[in-house]
C-alpha positions as CSV (number, residue, x, y, z in Angstrom):
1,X,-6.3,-19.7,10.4
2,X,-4.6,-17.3,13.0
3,X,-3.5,-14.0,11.4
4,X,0.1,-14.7,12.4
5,X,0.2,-18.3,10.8
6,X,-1.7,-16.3,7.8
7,X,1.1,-13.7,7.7
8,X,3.9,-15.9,8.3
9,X,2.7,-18.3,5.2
10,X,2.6,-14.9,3.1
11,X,6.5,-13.9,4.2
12,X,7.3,-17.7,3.5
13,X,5.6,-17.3,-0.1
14,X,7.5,-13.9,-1.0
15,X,10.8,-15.6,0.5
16,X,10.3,-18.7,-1.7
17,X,9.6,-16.6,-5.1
18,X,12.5,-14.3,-4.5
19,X,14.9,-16.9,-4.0
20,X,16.4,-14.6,-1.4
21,X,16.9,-14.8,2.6
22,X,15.0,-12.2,3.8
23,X,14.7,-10.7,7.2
24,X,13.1,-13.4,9.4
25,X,9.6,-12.4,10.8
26,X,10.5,-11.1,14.3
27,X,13.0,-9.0,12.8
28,X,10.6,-7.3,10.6
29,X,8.5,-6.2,13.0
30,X,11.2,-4.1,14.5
31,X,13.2,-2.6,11.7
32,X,10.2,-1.4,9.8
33,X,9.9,2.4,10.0
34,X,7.4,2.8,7.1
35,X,4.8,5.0,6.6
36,X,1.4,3.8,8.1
37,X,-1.1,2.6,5.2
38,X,-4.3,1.0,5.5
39,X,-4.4,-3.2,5.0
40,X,-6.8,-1.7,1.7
41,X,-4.3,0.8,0.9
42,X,-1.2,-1.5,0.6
43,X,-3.1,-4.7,-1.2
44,X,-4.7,-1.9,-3.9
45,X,-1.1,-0.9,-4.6
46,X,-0.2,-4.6,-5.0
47,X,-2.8,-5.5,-7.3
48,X,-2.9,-2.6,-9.3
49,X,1.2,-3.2,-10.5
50,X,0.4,-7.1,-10.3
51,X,4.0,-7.2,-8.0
52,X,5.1,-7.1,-4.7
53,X,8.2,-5.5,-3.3
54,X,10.1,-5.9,-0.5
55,X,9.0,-2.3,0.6
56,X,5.3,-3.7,0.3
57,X,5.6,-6.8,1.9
58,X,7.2,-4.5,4.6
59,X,4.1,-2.3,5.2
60,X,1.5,-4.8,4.5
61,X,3.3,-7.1,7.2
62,X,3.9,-4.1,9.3
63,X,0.2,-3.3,9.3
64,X,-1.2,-6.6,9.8
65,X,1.0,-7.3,13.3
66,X,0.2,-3.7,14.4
67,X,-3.5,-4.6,14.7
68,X,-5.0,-5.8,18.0
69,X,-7.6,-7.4,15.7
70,X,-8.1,-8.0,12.0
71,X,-12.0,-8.0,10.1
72,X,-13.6,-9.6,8.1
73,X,-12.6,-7.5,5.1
74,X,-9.0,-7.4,6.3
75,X,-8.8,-11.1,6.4
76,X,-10.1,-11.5,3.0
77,X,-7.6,-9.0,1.6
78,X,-5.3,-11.0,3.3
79,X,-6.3,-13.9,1.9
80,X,-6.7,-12.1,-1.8
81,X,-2.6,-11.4,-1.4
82,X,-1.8,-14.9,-0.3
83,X,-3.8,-16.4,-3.4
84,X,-2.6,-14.1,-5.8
85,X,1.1,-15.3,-4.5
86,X,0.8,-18.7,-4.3
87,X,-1.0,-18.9,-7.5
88,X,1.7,-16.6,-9.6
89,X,-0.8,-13.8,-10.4
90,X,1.7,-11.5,-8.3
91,X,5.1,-11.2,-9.4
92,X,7.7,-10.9,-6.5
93,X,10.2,-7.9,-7.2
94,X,12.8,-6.6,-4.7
């Protein structure tokens, strides 16, 4: 699956959860002035307070579209995040 369709599936996820409008994709990509973290970085944070905020799904959507390409290991994080959501191990705070 393309990275964007990946990431775009994981913003959908978070919006659904929340119950909440949220910024719409494109918009996200310009009004995020976080401070750079690894893919590994932000998904450890996730996983290790079983939630994720608005502020993480900022920087973990921030860091994905930044890349020119995305690895193997990076996909699979991905992929760990998007699981995790879809099958309520992650709880979605704001």
């Amino acid at each position: 699956m393309d990275i964007t369709l990946r990431c775009a599936k994981v913003h959908q996820t978070v919006r659904k959860s929340e119950n909440v409008t949220l910024f719409p994709l494109s918009a996200m990509q310009t009004q995020v002035n976080l401070p750079e973290a690894t893919i590994e970085q932000i998904v450890n944070r996730i996983f290790s307070s079983r939630r994720i905020t608005r502020a993480d799904q900022e920087r973990f959507m921030s860091a994905l579209l930044s890349k020119k390409s995305i690895s193997e290991p990076e996909k699979k994080q991905i992929d760990r995040v998007f699981e995790a959501l879809r099958n309520g191990l992650l709880r979605v705070v704001d």
